[in-house]
C-alpha positions as CSV (number, residue, x, y, z in Angstrom):
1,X,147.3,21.3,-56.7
2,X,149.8,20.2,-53.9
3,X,149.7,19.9,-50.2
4,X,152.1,19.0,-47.5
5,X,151.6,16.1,-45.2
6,X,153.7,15.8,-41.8
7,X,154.4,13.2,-40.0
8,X,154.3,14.1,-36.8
9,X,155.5,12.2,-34.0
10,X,157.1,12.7,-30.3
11,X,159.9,10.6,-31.3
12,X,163.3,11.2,-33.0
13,X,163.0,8.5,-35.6
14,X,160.9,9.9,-38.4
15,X,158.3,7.9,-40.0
16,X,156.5,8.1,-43.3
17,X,153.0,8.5,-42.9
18,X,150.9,5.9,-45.3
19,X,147.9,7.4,-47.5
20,X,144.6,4.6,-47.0
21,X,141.0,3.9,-46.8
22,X,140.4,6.7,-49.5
23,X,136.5,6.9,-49.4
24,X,135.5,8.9,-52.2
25,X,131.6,9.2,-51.4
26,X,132.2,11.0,-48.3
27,X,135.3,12.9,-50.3
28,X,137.6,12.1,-47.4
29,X,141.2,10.8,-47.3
30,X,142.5,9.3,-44.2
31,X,146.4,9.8,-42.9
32,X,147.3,6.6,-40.6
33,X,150.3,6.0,-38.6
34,X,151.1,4.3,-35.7
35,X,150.0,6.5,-32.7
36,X,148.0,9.3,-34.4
37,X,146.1,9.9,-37.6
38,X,145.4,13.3,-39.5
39,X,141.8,14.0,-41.5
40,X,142.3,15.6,-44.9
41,X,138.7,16.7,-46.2
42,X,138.3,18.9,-48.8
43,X,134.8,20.9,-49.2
44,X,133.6,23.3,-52.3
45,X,137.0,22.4,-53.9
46,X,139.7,24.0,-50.9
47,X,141.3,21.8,-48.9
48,X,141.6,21.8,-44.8
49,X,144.1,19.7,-42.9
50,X,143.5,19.2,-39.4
51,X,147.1,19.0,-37.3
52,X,147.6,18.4,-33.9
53,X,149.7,21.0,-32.2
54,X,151.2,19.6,-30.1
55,X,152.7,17.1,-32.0
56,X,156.6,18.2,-33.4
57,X,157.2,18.1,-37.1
58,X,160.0,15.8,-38.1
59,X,159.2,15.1,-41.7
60,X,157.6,16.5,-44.6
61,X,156.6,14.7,-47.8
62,X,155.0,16.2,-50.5
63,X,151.5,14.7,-52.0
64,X,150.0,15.4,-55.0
65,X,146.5,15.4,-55.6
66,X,144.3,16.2,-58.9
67,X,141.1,17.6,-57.4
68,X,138.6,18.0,-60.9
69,X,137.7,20.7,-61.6
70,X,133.7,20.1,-62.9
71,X,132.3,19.1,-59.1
72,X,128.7,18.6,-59.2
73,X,127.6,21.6,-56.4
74,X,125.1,19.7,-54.3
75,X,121.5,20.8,-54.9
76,X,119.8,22.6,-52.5
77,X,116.1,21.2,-51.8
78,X,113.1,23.6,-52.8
79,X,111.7,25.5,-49.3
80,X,108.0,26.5,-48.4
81,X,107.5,28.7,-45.8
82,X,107.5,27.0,-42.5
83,X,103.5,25.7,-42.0
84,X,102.7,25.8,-45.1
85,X,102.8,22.7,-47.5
86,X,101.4,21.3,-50.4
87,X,98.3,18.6,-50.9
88,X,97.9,17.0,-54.8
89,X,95.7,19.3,-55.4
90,X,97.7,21.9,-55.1
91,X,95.9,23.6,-52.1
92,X,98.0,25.1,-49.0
93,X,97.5,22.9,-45.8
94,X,97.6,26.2,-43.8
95,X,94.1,26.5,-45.0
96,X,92.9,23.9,-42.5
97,X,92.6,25.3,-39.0
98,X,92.7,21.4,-37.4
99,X,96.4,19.6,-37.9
100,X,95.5,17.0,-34.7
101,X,92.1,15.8,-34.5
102,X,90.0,13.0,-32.6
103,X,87.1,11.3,-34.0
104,X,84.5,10.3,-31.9
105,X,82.3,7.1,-33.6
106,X,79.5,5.9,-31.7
107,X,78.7,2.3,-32.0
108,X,75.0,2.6,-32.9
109,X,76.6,4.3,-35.9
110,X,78.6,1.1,-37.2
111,X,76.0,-0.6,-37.0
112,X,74.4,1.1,-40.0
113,X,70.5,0.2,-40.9
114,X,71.1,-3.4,-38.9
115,X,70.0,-3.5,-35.2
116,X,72.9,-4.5,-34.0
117,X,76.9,-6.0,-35.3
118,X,78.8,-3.9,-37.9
119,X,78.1,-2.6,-41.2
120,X,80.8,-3.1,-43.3
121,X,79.9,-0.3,-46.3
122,X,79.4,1.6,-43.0
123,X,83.1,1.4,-41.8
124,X,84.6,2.0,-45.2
125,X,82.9,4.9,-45.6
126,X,84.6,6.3,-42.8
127,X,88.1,4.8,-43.6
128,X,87.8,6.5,-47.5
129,X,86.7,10.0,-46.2
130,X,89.8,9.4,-42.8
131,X,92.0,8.5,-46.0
132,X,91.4,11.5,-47.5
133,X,92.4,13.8,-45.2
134,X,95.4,12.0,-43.7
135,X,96.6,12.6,-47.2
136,X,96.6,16.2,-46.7
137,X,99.0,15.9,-43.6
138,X,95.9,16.0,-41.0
139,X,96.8,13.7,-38.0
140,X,93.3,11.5,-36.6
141,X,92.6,9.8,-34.0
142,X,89.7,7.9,-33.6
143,X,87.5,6.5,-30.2
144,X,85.0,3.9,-30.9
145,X,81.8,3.2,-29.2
146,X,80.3,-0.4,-28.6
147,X,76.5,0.5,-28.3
148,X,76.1,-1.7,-31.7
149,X,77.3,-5.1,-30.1
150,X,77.1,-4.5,-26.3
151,X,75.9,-1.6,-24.3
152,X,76.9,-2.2,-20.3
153,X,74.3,1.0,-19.1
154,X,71.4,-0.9,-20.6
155,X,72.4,-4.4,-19.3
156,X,73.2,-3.6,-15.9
157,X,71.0,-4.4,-13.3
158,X,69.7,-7.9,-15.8
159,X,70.3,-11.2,-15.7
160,X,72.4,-10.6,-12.7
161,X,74.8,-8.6,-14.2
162,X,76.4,-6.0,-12.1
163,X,77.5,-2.1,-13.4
164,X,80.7,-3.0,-13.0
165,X,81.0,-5.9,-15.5
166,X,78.5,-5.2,-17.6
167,X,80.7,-2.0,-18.5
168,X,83.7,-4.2,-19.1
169,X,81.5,-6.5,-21.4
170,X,81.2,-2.6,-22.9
171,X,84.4,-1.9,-23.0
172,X,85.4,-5.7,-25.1
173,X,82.5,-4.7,-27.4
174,X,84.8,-1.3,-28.2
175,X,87.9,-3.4,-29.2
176,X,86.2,-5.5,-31.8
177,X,84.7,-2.3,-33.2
178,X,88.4,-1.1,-33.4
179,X,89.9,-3.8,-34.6
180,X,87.3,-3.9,-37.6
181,X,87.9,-0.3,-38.5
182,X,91.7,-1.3,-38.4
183,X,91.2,-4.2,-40.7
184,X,88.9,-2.0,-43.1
185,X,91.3,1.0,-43.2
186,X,94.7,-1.1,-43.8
187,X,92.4,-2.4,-46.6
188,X,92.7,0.5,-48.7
189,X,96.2,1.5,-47.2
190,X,95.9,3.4,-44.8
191,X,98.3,2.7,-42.0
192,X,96.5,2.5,-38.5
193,X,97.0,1.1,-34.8
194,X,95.0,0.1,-31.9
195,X,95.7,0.9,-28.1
196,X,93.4,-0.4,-25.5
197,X,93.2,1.0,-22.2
198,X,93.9,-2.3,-20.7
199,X,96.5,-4.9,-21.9
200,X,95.7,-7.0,-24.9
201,X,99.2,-7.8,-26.1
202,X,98.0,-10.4,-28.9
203,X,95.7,-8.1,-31.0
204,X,96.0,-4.7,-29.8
205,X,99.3,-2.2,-28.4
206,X,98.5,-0.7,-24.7
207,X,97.7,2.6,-24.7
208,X,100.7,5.2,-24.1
209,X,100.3,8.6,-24.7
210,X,103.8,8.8,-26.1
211,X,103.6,6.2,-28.8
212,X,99.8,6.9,-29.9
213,X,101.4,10.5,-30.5
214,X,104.7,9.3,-32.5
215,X,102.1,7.3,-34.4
216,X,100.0,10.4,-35.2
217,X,103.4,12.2,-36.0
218,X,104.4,9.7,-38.5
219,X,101.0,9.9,-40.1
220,X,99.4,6.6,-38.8
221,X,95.9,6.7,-37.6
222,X,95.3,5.6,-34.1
223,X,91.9,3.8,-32.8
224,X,92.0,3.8,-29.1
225,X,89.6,1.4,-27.1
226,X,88.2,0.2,-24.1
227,X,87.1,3.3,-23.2
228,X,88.8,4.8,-20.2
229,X,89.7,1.2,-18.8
230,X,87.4,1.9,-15.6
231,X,84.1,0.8,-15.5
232,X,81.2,3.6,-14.4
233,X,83.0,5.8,-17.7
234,X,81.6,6.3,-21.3
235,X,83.2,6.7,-24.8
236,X,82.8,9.9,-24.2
237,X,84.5,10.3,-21.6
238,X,86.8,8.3,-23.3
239,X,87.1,10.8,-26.4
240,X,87.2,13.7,-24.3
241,X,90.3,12.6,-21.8
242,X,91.9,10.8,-25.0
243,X,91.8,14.0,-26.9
244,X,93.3,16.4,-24.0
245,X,96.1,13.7,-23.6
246,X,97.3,13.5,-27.3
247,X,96.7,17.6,-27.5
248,X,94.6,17.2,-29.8
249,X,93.0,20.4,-31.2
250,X,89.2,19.2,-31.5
251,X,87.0,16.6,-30.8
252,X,84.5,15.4,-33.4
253,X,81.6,13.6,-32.6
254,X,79.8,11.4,-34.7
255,X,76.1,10.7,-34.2
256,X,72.9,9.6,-36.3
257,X,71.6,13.6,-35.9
258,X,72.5,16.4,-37.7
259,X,73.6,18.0,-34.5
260,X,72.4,19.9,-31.6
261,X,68.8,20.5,-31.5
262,X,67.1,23.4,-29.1
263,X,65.0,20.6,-28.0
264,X,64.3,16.8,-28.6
265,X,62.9,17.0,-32.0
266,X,61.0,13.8,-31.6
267,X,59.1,15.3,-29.0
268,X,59.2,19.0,-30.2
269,X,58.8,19.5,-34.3
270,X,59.5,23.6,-33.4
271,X,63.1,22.4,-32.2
272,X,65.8,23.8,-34.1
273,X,69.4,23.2,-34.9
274,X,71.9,24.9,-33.6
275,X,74.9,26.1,-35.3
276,X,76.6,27.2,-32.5
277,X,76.3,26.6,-28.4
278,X,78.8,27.4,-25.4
279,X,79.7,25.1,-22.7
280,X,77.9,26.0,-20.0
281,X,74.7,26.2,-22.5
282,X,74.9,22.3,-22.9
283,X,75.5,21.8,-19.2
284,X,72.7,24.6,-18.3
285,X,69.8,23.2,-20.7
286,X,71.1,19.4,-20.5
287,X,71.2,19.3,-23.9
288,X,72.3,15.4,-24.5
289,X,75.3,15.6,-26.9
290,X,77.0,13.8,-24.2
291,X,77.3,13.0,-20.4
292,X,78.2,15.8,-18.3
293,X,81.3,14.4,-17.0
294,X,82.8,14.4,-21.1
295,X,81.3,17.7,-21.7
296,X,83.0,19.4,-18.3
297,X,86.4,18.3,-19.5
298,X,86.3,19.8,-22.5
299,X,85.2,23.1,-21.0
300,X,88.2,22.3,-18.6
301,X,90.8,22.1,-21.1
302,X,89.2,24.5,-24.0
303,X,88.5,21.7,-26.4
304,X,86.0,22.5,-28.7
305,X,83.3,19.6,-30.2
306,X,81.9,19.1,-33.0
307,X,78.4,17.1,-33.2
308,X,77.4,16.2,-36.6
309,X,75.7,13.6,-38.5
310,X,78.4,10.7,-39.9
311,X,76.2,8.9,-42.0
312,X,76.0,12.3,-44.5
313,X,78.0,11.5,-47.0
314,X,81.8,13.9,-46.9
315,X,80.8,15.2,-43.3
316,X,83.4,13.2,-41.5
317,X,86.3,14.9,-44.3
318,X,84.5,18.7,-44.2
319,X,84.6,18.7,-40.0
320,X,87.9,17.3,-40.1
321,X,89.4,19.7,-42.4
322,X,87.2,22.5,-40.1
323,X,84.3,23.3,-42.3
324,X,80.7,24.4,-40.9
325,X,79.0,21.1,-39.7
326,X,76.4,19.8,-37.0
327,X,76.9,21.8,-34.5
328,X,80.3,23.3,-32.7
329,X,80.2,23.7,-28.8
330,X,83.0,26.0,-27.8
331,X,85.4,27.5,-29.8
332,X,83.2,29.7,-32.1
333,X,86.5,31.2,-33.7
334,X,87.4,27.9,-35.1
335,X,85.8,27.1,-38.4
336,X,86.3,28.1,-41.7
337,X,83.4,29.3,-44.2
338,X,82.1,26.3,-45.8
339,X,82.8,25.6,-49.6
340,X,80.3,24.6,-52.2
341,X,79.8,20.6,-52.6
342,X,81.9,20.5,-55.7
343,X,85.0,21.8,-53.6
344,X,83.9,19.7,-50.2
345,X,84.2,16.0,-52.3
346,X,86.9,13.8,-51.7
């Protein structure tokens, strides 16, 4: 095969243009001369020579170049339809209805069978069944509580301690919590950051709503703490404005119950659970999954929640992956019919 190669140039004198830097990875041949330079690439085996115009031709000089003729065609990458990818198991992530989710962990929770401090079997539990459905492409954040260690709404008003600081006493107990639950899920690999609502440069990131989602995208889990920053605020409150910020699609709340009940079953032994209750039927019969002020902005924003019980073994993975659990406030339209406990293990 043979090409011709001008030397173009805006001068009488002809030159003779120099073949160099021949990079064969990127299968391109550079053509250098004093003022101006031509790109000779050659693609699926034809050759394309890119010439200035406006330059004059003054000289031609044949090259001669062997091109072989058994080029490896590049292989084209297998496609899935767009949403729908594969976990090990073989099963189609478009079977979940959650991709973004936030996990709500109360304190009192961590603190397992122990009055108060953390549990550690408590907190891998919840990093193993987190694990395994970060694996399946799910994206989770998580707000802690700090009931276990420090709660400021039971303090305030004692020993002299005022609302105000009591609730940042609160909102410290929250980062140890988190930082914990970091320790425990790095443990077994899974790759997770903590942003407080308030700088703490040596052991935690600030919170920005920008980073904690490029975390999520890039599969990390995020713990966010301190609650809201502001004192007068719970967790939930917390959760709630978290989850609307990150767009997450649901907000799961972890408890000790198995849910919503029609009434306080300690009081009541007729109270039932519900499977299912609206908004304004939480608001209406002050129902105590959470404060009103948490509860209002997720009716606000259309968030649905989720109340079940976290210490039931695989009911933190089956209500992440959208599967009938506790209770779901809002967003009837959401879950999935629940599988047998065979399928639901992780």
């Amino acid at each position: 095969m043979t090409f011709d190669v001008a030397d173009f140039s805006q001068t009488s004198t002809p030159r003779c243009t120099s073949i160099a830097n021949a990079n064969k990875k990127k299968n391109r041949l550079r053509f250098d001369s004093r003022a101006w330079f031509l790109l000779l690439t050659w693609k699926d085996r034809n050759l394309s020579l890119s010439i200035p115009f406006n330059f004059k031709c003054v000289e031609v000089q044949t090259v001669r170049l062997s091109v072989p003729h058994n080029i490896r065609k590049p292989q084209l990458p297998s496609f899935t339809p767009f949403n729908v990818t594969m976990n090990d198991v073989g099963m189609s992530k478009s079977s979940y209805k959650w991709r973004r989710v936030l996990l709500k962990v109360s304190g009192e929770v961590l603190a397992g069978d122990q009055a108060q401090n953390i549990d550690p079997k408590v907190t891998m539990a919840i990093a193993r069944e987190v694990a395994a459905v970060t694996r399946l492409g799910i994206e989770v954040a998580i707000v802690v509580g700090g009931g276990n260690i420090f709660r400021g709404s039971s303090w305030a008003g004692c020993s002299g301690l005022d609302r105000s600081s009591a609730d940042y006493i609160g909102m410290l107990a929250t980062v140890m919590n988190a930082i914990f639950l970091q320790a425990t899920m790095e443990s077994i690999g899974i790759p997770t950051r903590v942003q407080t609502a308030f700088r703490m440069s040596e052991v935690a990131e600030p919170y920005i709503r920008r980073r904690a989602v490029r975390h999520l995208e890039k599969g990390r889990v995020v713990i966010f703490a301190a609650g809201t920053g502001n004192p007068f605020f719970t967790t939930d409150t917390a959760a709630a404005l978290r989850c609307a910020e990150i767009n997450a699609e649901v907000m799961l709340k972890g408890t000790n119950v198995d849910g919503v009940y029609s009434d306080n079953p300690k009081h009541n032994p007729n109270a039932s659970l519900l499977e299912t209750a609206t908004y304004q039927e939480v608001i209406s019969r002050d129902l105590s999954v959470m404060d009103m002020t948490a509860i209002t902005l997720c009716q606000e924003n259309n968030i649905p929640v989720v109340v079940f019980n976290l210490n039931e073994p695989g009911n933190i993975a089956n209500a992440i992956i959208g599967e009938r659990v506790g209770t779901l406030i809002g967003g009837h339209e959401q879950l999935v019919p629940a599988r047998s406990n065979k399928q639901n293990s992780f």
